[in-house]
Residue, then its C-alpha position, 0 to 999 in steps of 0.5 A: x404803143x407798147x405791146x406789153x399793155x396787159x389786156x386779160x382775156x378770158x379766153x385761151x389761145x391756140x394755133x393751129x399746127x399748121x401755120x408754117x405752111x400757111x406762110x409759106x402758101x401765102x407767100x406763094x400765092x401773093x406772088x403768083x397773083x401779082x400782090x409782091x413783085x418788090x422786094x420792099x413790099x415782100x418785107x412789109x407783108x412778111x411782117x404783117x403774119x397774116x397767116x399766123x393771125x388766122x392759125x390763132x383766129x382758126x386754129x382748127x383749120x388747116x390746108x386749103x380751108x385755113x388758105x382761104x382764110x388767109x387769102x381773103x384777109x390777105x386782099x382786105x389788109x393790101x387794100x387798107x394800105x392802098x388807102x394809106x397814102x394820097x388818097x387817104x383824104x379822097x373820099x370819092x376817089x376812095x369810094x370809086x376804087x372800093x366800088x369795083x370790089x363791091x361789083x365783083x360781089x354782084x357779078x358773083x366774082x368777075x372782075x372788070x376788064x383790065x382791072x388792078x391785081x387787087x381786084x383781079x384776086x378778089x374776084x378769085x376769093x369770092x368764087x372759093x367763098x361762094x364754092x359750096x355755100x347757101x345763097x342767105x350765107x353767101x349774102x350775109x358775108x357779102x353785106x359784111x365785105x360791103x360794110x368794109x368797103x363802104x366805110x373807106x369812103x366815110x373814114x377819107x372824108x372824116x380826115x379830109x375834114x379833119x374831124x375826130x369822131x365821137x365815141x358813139x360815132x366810132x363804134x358806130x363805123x368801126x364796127x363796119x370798118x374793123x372786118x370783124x365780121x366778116x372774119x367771123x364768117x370766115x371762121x364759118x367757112x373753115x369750120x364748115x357751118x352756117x349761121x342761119x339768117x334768123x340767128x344774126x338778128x337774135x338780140x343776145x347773138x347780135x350783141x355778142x357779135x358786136x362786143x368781139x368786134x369792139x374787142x377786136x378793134x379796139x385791141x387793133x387801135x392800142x396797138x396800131x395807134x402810132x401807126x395811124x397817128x403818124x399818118x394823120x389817121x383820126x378812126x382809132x379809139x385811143x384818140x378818141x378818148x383823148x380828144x373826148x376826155x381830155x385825158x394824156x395816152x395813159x388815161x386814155x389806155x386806162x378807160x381802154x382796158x376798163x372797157x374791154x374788162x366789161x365787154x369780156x364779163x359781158x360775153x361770158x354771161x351772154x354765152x352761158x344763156x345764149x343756147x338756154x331754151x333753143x331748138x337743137x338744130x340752133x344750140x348745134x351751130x351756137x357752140x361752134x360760133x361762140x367757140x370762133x368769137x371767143x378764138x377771134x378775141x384771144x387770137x387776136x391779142x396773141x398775134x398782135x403781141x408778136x406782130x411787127x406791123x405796128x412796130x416797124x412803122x412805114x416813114x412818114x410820107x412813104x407809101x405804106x406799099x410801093x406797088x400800085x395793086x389798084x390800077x396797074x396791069x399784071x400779067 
């Protein structure tokens, strides 16, 4: 999909000053975790510049709150590319991989014994996330990182099946596939703010995390299309509309562009009510995560605009990571 496809936003975009230096940590830290040990992994992950879309999506951050940013979805995207091989089409394989993500949330970070790289450097994630943080937002980021982990399973046995999923269907699992929100509570955790509990179930907060999510995600699937479809990956948007409408890429690209105009519209006249009538103590964390969703939204466009990761497509029948991060030994 070109990357020229007019998506207006708006929302300005920044980056934070410190983005050179978050690549060269990450980099570092991959390597002394065990996650690039090939050289054909380093190059792949060099053109993912997940530390350049977390400079955008935070770009007040800087240093070790903007590193632990990185590093967490760092951890999501190699696990997404662990499922983007053989065991794409295995949901129970699938779903017992991502249950050994979910027991180092109960356990409070500890990995299993003689667990993969992947596992081990999450267990290492969540200890910095649980560091410092409430037990209700310690919680709620671990519903969100479920949420993620559980929908592998779902989206392997969709394509097992062979089955596009309705429109609704989509939402329905993108929303907890797409690690939105759990990005959104990373932007907490950079920023130093709580969303408190009642808030997550207040209607207009509930809907406008929802709508940067849909955002997000169906920005992710415009450009990430080629990619997927070239792996038999039926969980994007854009295929959706197609299959739904019975329309060609254009069309479906067309309705894509109307959808997120709407959102956008939406989200501004829900931000300009949404602190009308409140206690102060919520109005004084409302700004700060209005001011994330509208950075998440804007940063995203920024950084997949420049990204090669949806450019430079792995071969088909190629895993998209030489690197087994799930089972094998590291020292």
């Amino acid at each position: 999909m070109p990357q020229d496809i007019v998506f207006p936003l708006p929302f300005a975009p920044d980056v934070g000053a410190d983005v050179d230096g978050a690549r060269r940590r990450s980099l570092d830290w991959c390597r002394r975790q065990g996650l690039v040990t090939h050289p054909v992994d380093q190059e792949r992950f060099l053109r993912w510049d997940i530390a350049g879309l977390m400079a955008a999506w935070v770009p007040r951050a800087a240093g070790d709150r903007l590193d632990l940013t990185v590093d967490a979805v760092v951890v999501a995207t190699f696990l997404d590319d662990q499922f983007d091989g053989p065991l794409a089409t295995q949901p129970h394989r699938v779903a017992a991989s991502c249950r050994a993500f979910t027991d180092v949330i109960a356990s409070g970070g500890v990995a299993p014994a003689g667990a993969g790289p992947l596992i081990g450097t999450f267990a290492q994630v969540w200890r910095r996330l649980a560091d410092q943080a409430s037990p209700a937002w310690l919680e709620e980021t671990g519903r969100h990182w479920r949420w993620y982990l559980n929908a592998y399973a779902q989206e392997a046995g969709n394509r097992a099946q062979r089955r596009i999923p309705t429109r609704t269907e989509h939402f329905a699992l993108r929303r907890r596939s797409g690690f939105v929100y759990a990005m959104l509570d990373l932007s907490q955790k950079a920023y130093g703010f709580e969303v408190p509990p009642h808030l997550y179930g207040d209607p207009t907060v509930r809907r406008m995390l929802d709508i940067t999510a849909d955002v997000v995600d169906t920005l992710n699937d415009v450009h990430s299309v080629e990619k997927e479809e070239s792996r038999g990956d039926l969980h994007n948007l854009v295929l959706v509309i197609e299959h739904e409408l019975g329309c060609d890429r254009d069309a479906s690209v067309t309705e894509i562009q109307r959808l997120i105009h709407g959102w956008c519209e939406e989200f501004v006249a829900l931000e300009e009510t949404m602190r009308a009538g409140r206690p102060r103590c919520d109005a004084a964390v409302l700004a700060p995560l209005a001011a994330c969703m509208r950075s998440a939204m804007s940063g995203y466009l920024l950084w997949s605009r420049a990204c090669l990761r949806y450019s430079r497509l792995v071969p088909p029948g190629e895993p998209a990571l030489v690197t087994d991060l799930l089972t094998e030994r590291w020292s």
